[in-house]
VMD Tcl script that draws the C-alpha trace (Angstrom):
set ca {
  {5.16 19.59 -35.66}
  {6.41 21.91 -33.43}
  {9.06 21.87 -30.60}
  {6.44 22.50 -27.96}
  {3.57 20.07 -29.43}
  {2.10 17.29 -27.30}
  {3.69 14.34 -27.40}
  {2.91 10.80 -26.06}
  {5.22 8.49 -24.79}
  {4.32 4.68 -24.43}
  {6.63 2.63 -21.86}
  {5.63 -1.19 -22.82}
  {7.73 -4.23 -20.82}
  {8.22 -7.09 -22.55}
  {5.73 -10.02 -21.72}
  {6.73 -13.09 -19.61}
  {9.27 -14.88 -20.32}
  {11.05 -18.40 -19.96}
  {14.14 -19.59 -18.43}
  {15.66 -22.07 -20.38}
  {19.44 -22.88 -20.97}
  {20.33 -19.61 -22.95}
  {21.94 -16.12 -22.35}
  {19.58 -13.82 -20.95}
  {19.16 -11.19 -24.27}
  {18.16 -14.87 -25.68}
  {15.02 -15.99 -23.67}
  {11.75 -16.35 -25.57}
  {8.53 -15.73 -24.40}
  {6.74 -18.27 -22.28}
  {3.46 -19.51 -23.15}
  {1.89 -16.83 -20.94}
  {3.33 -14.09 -22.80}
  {2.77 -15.56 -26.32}
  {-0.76 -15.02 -24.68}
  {-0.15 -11.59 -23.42}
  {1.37 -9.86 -25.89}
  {-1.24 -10.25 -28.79}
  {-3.84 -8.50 -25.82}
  {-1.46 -5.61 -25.56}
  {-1.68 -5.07 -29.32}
  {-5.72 -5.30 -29.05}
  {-5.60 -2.90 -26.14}
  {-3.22 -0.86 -28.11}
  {-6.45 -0.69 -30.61}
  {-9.13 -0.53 -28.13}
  {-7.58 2.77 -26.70}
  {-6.84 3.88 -29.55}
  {-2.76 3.90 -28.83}
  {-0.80 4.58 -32.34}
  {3.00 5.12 -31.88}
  {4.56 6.66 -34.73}
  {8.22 5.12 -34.32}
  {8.50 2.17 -31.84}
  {12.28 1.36 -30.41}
  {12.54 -2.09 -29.31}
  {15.45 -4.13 -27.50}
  {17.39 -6.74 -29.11}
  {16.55 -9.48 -26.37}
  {14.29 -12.00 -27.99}
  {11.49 -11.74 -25.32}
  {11.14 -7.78 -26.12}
  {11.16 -8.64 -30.01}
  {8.85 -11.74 -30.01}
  {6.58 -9.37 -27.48}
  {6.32 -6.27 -30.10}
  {5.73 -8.78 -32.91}
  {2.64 -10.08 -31.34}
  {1.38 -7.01 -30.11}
  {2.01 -5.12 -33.59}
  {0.14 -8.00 -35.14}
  {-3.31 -7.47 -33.93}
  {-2.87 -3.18 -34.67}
  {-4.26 -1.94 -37.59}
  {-1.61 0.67 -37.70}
  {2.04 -0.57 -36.93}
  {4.63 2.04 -36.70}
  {8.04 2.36 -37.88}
  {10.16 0.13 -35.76}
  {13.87 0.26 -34.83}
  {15.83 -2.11 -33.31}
  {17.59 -0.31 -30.47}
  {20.34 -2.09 -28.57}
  {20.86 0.42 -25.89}
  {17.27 -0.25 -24.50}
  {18.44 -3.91 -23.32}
  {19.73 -3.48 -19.78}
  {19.26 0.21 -19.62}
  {19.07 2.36 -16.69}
  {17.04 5.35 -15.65}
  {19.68 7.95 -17.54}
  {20.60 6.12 -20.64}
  {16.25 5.64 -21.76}
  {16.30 9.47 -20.88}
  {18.90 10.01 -23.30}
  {17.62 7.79 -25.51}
  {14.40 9.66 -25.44}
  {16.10 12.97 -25.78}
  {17.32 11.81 -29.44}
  {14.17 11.01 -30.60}
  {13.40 13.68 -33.93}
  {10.27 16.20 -32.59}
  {8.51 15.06 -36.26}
  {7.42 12.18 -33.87}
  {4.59 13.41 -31.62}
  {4.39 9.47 -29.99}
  {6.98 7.39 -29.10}
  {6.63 4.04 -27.75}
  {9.90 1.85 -26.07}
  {9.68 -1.78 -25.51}
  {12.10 -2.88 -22.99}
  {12.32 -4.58 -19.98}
  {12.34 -3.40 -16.04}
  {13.51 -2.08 -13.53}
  {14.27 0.40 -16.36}
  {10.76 1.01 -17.22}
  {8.98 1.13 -14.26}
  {12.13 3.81 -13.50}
  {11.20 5.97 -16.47}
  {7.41 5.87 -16.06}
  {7.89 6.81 -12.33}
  {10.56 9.26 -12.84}
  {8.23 11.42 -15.73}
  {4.84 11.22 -14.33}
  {4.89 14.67 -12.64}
  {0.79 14.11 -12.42}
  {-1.45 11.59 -13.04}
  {-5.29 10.74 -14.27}
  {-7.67 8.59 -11.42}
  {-6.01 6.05 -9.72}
  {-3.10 5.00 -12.63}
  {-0.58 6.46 -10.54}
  {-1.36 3.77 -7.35}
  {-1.74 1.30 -9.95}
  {1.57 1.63 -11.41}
  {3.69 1.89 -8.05}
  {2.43 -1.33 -7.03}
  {4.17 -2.42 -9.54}
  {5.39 -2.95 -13.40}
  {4.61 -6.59 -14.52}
  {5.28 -8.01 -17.52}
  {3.60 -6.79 -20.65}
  {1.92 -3.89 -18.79}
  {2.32 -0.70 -20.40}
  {2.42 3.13 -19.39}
  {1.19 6.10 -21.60}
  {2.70 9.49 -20.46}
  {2.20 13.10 -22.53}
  {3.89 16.29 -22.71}
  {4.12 18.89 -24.31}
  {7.36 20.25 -25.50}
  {10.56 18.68 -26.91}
  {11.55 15.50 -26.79}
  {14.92 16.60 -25.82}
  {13.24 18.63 -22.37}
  {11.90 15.25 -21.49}
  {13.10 15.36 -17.94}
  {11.95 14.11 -14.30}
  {8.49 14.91 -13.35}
  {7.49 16.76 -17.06}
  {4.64 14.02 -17.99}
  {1.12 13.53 -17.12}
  {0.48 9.76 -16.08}
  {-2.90 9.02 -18.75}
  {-3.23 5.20 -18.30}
  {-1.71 2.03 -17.11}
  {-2.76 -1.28 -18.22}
  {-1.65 -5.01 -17.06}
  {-2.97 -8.06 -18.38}
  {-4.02 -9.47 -15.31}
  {-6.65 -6.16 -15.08}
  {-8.08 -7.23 -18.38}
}
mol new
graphics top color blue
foreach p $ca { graphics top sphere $p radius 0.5 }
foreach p [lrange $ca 0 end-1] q [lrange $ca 1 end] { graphics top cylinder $p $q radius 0.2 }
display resetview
């Protein structure tokens, strides 16, 4: 792979979650999203989505969200555990980005908003049909965002991605 190969990124908020008694980085998934998530994991299939590496948050909801969704693929990339993506902001998933090795060609983060719906917006310099409308309306939970590029993941920067699809469970 070479420093100016395509490369996908996959932006993927967690599904819904409850509200019980617990620190926030500790809520589980409500029933909805222990609905959701497995349909992100089939959609994952149907559109033939394959992450090489997939960084995750620590919170419980993003975990419990990738476990169900990796479930149902028939290919389940590496995954690492990243705290930083809990509670990020528009710069630190950026820089997290901009460490990933260019051996990976696609990239998914799970993580939560306003941070993702930040990132998707801030790299889709262009976008295919109608995704882009779609996705300003709104980020909801366990929708996910495919971007590509071509170059390194370190020149990942503000308006460098093309905008290829956009999927929410309530569009299913």
């Amino acid at each position: 792979m070479t420093v100016d190969s395509p490369r996908t990124i996959v932006l993927l908020r967690h599904a819904k979650a409850d509200w019980p008694e617990v620190p926030d980085h500790e809520r589980p998934l409500a029933d909805r999203g222990r609905l959701d998530a497995p349909a992100v994991g089939r959609r994952f299939v149907d559109d033939g989505i394959s992450p090489e590496l997939a960084l995750c948050s620590t919170s419980t909801r993003t975990r419990e969200t990738w476990k169900l969704a990796a479930h149902e693929m028939t290919h389940r990339p590496r995954t690492v555990y990243e705290e930083r993506l809990y509670d990020a902001t528009l710069g630190d998933l950026l820089a997290l980005v901009g460490e990933t090795s260019d051996e990976v060609s696609s990239l998914l983060l799970v993580g939560h908003n306003p941070g993702m719906h930040a990132l998707a917006d801030a790299l889709a310099g262009s976008a295919e049909g109608d995704t882009l409308a779609r996705m300003t309306r709104g980020f909801p939970t366990a929708a996910f965002a495919v971007l590509t590029f071509d170059g390194s993941w370190k020149s990942v920067e503000h308006g460098v991605a093309r905008l290829t699809a956009f999927w929410a469970p309530h569009e299913a």
